[in-house]
N, C-alpha and C positions, 0 to 999 in steps of 0.2 A: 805791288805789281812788280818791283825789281827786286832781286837779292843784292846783297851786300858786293857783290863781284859785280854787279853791275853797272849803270852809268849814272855819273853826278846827275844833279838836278843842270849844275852850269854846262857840263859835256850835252847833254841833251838841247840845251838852248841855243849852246853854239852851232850843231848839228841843224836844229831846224830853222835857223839862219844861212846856212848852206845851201849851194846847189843840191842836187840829189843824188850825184854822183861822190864829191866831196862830204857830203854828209854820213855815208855810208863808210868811208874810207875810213873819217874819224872814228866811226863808230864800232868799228867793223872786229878789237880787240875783245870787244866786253854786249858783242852782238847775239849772240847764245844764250847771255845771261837779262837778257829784256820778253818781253811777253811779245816781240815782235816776230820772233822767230817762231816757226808753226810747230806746236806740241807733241811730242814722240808720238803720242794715239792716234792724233791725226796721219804721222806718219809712217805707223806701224800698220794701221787699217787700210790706207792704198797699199802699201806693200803687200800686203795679204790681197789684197783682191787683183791685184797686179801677176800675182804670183799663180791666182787660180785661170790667169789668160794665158801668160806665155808659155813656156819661157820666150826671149826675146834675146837677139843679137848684140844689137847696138842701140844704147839710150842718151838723150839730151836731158838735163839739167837746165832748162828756160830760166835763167836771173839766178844762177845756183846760190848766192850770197856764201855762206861759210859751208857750205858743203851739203847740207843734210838730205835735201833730196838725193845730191849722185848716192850718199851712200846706201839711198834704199834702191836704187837702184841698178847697186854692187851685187843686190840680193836677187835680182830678177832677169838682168842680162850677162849672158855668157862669152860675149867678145870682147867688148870695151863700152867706158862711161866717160862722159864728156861732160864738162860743166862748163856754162858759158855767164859771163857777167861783166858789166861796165864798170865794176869796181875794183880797183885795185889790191885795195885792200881787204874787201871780202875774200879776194883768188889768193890772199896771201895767206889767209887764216885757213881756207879748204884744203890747199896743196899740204899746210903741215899738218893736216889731220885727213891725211888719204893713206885709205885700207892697205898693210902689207900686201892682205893676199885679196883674190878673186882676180875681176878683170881687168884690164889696163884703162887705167884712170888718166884723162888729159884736162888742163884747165884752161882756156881760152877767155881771152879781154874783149868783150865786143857787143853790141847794142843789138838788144830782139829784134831792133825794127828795121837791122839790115844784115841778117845773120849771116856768117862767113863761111861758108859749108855749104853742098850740094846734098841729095837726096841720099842722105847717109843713112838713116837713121830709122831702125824699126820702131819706135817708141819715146815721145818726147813727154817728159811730167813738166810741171813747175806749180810751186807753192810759194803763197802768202804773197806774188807781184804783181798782181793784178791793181793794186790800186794806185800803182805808179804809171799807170797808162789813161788817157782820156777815153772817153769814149769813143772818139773820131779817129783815135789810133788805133783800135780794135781793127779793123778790115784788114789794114797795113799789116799790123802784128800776125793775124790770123795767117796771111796769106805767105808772109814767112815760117812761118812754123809747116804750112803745107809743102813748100819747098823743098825744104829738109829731110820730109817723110819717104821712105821709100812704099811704093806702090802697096797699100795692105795694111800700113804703116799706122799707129794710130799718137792719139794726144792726151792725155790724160789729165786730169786736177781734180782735186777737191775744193767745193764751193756748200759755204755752211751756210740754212737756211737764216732769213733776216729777222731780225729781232721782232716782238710784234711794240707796236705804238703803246701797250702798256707799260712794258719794260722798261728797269732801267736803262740797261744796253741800249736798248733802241738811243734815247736821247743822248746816253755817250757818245754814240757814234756820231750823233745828228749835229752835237754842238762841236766836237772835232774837224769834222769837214767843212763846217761853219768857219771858226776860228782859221782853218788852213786857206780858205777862200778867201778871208780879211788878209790872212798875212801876204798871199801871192797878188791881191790885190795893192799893195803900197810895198812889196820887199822885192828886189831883185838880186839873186835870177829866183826864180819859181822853185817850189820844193812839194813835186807834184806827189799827192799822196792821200786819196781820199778814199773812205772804207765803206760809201754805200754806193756809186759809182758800176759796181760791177754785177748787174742784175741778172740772174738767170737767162729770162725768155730773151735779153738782148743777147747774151752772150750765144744763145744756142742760136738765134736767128744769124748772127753774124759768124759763125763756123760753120753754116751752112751756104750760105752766101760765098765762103770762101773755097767752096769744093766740098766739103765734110760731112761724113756722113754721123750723126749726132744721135747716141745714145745715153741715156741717164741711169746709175747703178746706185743704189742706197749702201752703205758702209752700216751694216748692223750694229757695228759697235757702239752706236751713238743713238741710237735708240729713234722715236717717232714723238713728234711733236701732239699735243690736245688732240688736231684734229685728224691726226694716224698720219700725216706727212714726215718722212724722214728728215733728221735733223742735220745729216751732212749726206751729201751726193758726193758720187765721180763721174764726173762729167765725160766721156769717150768721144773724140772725133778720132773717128777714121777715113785715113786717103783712101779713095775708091783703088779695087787692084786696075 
């Protein structure tokens, strides 16, 4: 699962004995190099279909961690790219790897769930942070991100379909969020992070709820599942104009 550039078995231990702020921070050198970080494909296929909407002014980076969202969408907006993150240390590893050229790249320190910014913004992505949110957070979160949007304005993500009950996958995921329940059950502070958590029809219900108008886009590149259901979606909320 990791390369050799990536992080000890002890570096990891210590990290998920961490807050989830301080966790990140430690981890945030050799954070590229873990399966945590979302896969160029994944990030190359919204950018392509990102690409076939705009173009686009101004874009947000939601939890940028070391960059890789702003940079796709270095490729899509033609004013400026903002990345926003609670981690210190993620914003320190983005900044040194921000594009000579294209648009003007900013990195800002600051928590989704009370973002620092007015209705800046034609187009907000973010990947792979969703599972660091409750589901009670979701409205909260939502209703931030609509803030930020200017009128027309949309939100975008990829959300990959869930494993079925026969799969391995499936019980990886099932005993992880398991094991992360135990731990924030007797460890303090919490080290919120759990990977089945983030269900489609909840998520479109509550981006609807938050203003949003919600459509679902299949990313071909990822082909369709047995039953002809696509394997990864992008998720679209748009602010009404």
């Amino acid at each position: 699962m990791f390369s050799p550039e990536g992080p000890s078995l002890r570096e990891l231990a210590v990290q998920a004995l961490s807050s989830v702020e301080r966790g990140y921070d430690l981890l945030a050198p050799k954070f590229d190099h873990t399966p945590f970080r979302t896969p160029d494909s994944v990030l190359d296929a919204v950018g392509s279909a990102l690409r076939r909407m705009g173009p686009f002014e101004a874009g947000l980076d939601l939890c940028c961690g070391t960059g890789a969202g702003a940079r796709v969408l270095t490729r899509v907006c033609r004013e400026s790219v903002t990345g926003v993150d609670f981690s210190a240390g993620m914003l320190d590893v983005a900044r040194r790897r921000t594009p000579a050229a294209g648009p003007r790249v900013s990195w800002v320190r600051g928590d989704a769930r009370a973002l620092p910014f007015g209705s800046a913004f034609d187009l907000v992505v973010s990947f792979g942070a969703f599972g660091h949110f409750l589901p009670r957070e979701l409205p909260g979160l939502f209703a931030q991100v609509r803030s930020v949007l200017k009128p027309g304005g949309c939100f975008a993500f990829p959300i990959v379909a869930p494993p079925r009950p026969s799969s391995r996958a499936y019980w990886m995921l099932l005993g992880f969020d398991a094991v992360m329940r135990v731990r924030n059950a007797v460890w303090r502070p919490p080290f919120v992070m759990y990977y089945r958590a983030f269900r489609l029809a909840d998520v479109c219900r509550e981006l609807e709820w938050a203003g949003l108008r919600v459509e679902l886009r299949t990313l071909p590149e990822f082909g369709t599942r047995r039953d002809g259901s696509p394997r990864v979606r992008m998720v679209v909320a748009r602010r009404p104009d």
